[in-house]
C-alpha positions in Angstrom: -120.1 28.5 -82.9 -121.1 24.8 -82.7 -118.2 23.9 -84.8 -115.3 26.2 -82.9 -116.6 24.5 -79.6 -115.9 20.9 -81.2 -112.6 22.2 -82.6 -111.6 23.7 -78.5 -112.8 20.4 -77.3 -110.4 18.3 -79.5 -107.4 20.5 -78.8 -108.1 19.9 -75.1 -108.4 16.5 -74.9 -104.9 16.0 -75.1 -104.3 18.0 -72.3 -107.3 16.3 -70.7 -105.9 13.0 -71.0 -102.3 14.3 -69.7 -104.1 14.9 -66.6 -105.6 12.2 -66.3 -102.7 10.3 -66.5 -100.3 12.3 -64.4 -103.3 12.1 -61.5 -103.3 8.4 -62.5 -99.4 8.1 -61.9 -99.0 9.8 -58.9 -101.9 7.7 -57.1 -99.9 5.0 -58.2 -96.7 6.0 -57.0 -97.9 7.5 -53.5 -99.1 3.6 -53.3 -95.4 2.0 -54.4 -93.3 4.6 -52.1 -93.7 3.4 -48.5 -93.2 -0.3 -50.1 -90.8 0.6 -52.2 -88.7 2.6 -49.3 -89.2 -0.6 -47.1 -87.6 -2.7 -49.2 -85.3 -0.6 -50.1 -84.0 0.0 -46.2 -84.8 -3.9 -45.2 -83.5 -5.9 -48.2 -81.8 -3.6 -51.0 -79.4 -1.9 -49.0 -78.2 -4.8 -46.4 -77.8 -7.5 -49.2 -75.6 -4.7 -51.1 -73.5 -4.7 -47.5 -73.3 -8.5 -47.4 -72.3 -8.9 -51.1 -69.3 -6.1 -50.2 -68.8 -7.8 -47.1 -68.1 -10.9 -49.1 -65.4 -9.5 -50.9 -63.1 -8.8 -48.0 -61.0 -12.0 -47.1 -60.7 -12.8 -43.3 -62.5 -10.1 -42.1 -63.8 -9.3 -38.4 -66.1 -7.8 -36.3 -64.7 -4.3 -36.1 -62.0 -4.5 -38.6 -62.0 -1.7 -42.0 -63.8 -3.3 -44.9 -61.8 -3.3 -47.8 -63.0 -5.3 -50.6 -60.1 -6.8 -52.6 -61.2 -9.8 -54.8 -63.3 -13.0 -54.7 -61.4 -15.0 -52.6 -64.2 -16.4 -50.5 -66.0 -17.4 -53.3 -63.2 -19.2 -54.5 -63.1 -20.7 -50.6 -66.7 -22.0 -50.7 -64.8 -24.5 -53.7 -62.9 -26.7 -51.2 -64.5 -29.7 -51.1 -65.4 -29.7 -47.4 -67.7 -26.6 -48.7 -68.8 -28.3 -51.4 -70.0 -31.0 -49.5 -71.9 -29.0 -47.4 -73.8 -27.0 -50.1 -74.5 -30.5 -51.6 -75.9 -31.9 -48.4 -78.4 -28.8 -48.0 -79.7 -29.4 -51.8 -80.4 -32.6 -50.8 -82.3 -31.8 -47.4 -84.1 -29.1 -49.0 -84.5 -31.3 -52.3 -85.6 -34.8 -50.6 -88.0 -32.7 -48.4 -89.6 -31.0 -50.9 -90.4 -34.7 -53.0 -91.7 -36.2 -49.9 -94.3 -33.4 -49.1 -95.1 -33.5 -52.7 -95.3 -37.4 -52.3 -97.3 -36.9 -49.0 -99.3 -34.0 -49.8 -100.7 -34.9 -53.3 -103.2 -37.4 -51.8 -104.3 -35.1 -49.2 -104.7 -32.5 -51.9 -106.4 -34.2 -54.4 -108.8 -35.3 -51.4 -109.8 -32.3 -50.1 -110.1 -30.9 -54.2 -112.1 -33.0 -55.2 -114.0 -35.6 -52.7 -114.3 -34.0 -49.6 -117.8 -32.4 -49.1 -117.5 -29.1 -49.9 -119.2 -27.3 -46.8 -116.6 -29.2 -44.5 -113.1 -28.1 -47.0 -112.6 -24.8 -45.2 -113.0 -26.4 -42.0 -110.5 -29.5 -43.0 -107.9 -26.7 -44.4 -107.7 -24.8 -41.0 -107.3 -28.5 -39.2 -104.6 -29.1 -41.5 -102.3 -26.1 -41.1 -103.6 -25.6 -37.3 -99.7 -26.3 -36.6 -98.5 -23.6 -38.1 -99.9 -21.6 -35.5 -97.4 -22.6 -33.3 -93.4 -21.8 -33.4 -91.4 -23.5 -36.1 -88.8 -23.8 -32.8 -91.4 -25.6 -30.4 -92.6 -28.1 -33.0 -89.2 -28.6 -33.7 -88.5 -29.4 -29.9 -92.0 -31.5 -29.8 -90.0 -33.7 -32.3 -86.7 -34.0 -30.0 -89.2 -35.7 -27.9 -90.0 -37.7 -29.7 -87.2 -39.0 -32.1 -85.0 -39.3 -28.8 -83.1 -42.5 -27.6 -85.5 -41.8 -24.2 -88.0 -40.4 -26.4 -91.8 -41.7 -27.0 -90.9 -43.2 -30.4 -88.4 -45.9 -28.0 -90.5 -45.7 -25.4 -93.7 -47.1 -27.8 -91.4 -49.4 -29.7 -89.9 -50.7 -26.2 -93.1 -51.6 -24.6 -94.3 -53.2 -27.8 -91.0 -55.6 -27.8 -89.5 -54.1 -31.0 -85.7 -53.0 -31.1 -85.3 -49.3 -30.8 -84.9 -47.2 -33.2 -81.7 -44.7 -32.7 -82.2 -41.9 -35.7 -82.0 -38.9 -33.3 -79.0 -36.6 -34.9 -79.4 -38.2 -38.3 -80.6 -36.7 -41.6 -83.6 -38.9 -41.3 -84.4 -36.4 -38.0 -83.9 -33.8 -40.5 -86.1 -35.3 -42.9 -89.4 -35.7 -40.6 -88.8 -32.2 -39.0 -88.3 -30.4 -42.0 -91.5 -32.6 -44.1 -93.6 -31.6 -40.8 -92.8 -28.0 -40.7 -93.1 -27.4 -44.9 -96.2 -30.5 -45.4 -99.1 -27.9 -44.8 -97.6 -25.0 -47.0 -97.3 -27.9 -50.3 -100.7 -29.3 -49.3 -102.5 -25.7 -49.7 -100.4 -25.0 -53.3 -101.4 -28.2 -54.6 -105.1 -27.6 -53.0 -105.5 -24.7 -55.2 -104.5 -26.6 -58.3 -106.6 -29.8 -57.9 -109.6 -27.7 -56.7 -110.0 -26.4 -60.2 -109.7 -29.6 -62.3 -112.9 -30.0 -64.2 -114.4 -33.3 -63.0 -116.4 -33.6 -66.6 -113.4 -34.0 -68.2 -111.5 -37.2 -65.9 -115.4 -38.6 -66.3 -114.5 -38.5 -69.9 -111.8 -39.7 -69.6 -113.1 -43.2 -67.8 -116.0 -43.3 -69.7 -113.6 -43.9 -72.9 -112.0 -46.2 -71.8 -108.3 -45.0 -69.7 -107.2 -46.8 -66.6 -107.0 -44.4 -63.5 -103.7 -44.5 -64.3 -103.8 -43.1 -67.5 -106.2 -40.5 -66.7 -103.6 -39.7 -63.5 -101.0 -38.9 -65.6 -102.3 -38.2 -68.9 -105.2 -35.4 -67.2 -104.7 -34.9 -63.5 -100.9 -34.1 -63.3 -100.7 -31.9 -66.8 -103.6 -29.7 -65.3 -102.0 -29.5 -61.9 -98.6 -29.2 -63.1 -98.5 -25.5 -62.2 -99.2 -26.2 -58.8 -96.8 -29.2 -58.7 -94.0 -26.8 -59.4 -95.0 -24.1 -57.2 -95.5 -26.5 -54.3 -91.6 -27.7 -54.9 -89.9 -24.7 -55.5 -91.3 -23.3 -52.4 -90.7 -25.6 -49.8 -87.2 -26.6 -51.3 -86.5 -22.9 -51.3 -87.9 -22.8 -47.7 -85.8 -26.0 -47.0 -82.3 -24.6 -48.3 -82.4 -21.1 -45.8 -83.6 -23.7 -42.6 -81.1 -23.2 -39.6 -83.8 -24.9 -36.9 -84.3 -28.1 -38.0 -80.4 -29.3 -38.7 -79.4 -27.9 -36.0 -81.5 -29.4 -33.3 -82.8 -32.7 -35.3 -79.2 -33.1 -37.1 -76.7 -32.9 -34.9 -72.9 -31.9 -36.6 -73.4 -34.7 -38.9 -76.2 -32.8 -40.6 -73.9 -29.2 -41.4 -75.6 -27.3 -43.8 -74.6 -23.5 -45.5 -77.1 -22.0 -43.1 -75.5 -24.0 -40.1 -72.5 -22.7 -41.8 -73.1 -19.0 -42.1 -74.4 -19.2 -38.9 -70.9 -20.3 -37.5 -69.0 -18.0 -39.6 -70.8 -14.5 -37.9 -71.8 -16.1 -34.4 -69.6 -19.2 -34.0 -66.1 -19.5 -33.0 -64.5 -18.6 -36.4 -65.9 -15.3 -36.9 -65.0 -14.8 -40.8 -67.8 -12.3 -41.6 -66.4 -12.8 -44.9 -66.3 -16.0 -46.2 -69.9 -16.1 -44.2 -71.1 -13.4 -46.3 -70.3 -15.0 -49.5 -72.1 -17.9 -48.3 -75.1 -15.6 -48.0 -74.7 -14.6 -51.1 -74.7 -17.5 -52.7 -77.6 -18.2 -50.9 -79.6 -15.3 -51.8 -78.5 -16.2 -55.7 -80.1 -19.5 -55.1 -83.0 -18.3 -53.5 -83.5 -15.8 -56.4 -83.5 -18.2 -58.6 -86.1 -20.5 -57.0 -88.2 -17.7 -56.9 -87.8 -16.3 -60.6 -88.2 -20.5 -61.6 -91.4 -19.8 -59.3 -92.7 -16.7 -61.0 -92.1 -18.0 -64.4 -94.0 -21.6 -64.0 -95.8 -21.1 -60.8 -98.8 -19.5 -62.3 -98.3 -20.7 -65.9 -101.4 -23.1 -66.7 -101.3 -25.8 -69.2 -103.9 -25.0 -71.5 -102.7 -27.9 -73.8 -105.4 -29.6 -72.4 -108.4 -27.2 -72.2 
């Protein structure tokens, strides 16, 4: 009897396990659906009606879409549109350096030499500004950078020539750093936080310059980080319409300024500014798969 109960037991574990698994998958997939449905409505389905959009030449608000070939992606090859989708690397590139330039100090600061009962504290004083619109800091700046502005008005009452860069990329530059500063700060935080203090003691103790030990153990161990940090905000920097348009002035035209123009300006070529967007969304994508791929590698070369 013993030995036929074993023998029912092993013929229904399979079925056991089936079960198991089928409840398993279906918990599973009651969690993915509403997600999965949301992205679907909100992201699949209107980047599918850009990316057909974009293959109708000259079209209009109201017109039949007919998508005949790739002539406005062959458009965005002129060399005015060239010029403008190098300007925005550039922006979004320069910006992210200088918030890595600017932000690695405060990281490594708050990681590793700031008490740590006061860190939490120092993080929320640090991003307190992105509590507040991306659109009013940005206008806090236009009163500042302003030829009337309190930047003049300081440099006037000190004796010291003005200083006119109100419309210029520089504007861009300090907006966009301002606005994307706090975001590479708490990336690079989360790197520099785990770096193991015994071993850059070590590293002193036999003998490397702070130098050395900067670049031979600080930045190989934080280089996860480091990549993150750029890839976001230069991703975050290549999509921003608010900045270049208030800071820049029509000097400072990049491809958001541009697709902007092309379904709300005066040109109206839903089109062309539709395979803008899409090259845009390719770009973005592959920021973000760069950003999947090295953002959480760590270098264990040096464990």
């Amino acid at each position: 009897m013993i030995n036929e109960e074993r023998q029912i037991n092993k013929l229904d574990k399979p079925s056991q396990e089936f079960s198991y698994l089928s409840g398993q998958w279906f918990t599973i997939s009651s969690l993915l659906v509403p997600g999965g449905l949301w992205l679907l409505l909100l992201l699949v389905f209107p980047t599918l009606i850009i990316f057909e959009l974009s293959l109708v030449p000259n079209i209009h608000p109201g017109e039949i879409v007919n998508p005949s070939g790739l002539d406005n992606y062959f458009r965005i090859f002129r060399p005015v549109y060239l010029r403008v989708l190098s300007r925005s690397l550039f922006l979004a590139g320069g910006t992210a350096l200088i918030c890595l330039i600017l932000g690695f100090p405060v990281a490594y600061w708050l990681g590793q030499f700031a008490p740590k009962r006061w860190r939490n504290l120092l993080l929320l004083t640090f991003i307190l500004p992105l509590w507040t619109s991306s659109l009013l800091r940005t206008y806090a700046w236009i009163s500042i950078l302003r030829p009337t502005g309190l930047l003049n008005t300081i440099l006037t009452a000190c004796g010291l020539p003005s200083w006119n860069i109100f419309n210029s990329a520089i504007a861009v530059f300090i907006g966009m750093t301002y606005n994307y500063l706090p975001y590479m700060v708490l990336i690079l935080y989360a790197s520099v936080e785990k770096l193991d203090r015994n071993v850059l003691e070590a590293s002193a103790d036999l003998g490397a310059t702070p130098r050395d030990t900067f670049w031979q153990i600080t930045i190989p161990q934080t280089r996860s980080g480091i990549i993150a940090g750029f890839l976001l905000v230069c991703m975050s920097g290549l999509g921003d319409f608010v900045d270049p348009e208030l800071l820049g002035g029509a000097s400072s035209m990049t491809i958001s300024r541009l697709i902007y123009n092309q379904f709300l300006g005066a040109t109206q070529n839903w089109g062309f500014g539709s395979a803008l967007s899409t090259i845009l969304i390719l770009m973005t994508s592959i920021a973000i798969a760069l950003l999947i791929k090295y953002g959480d590698r760590r270098s264990t070369d040096n464990h």
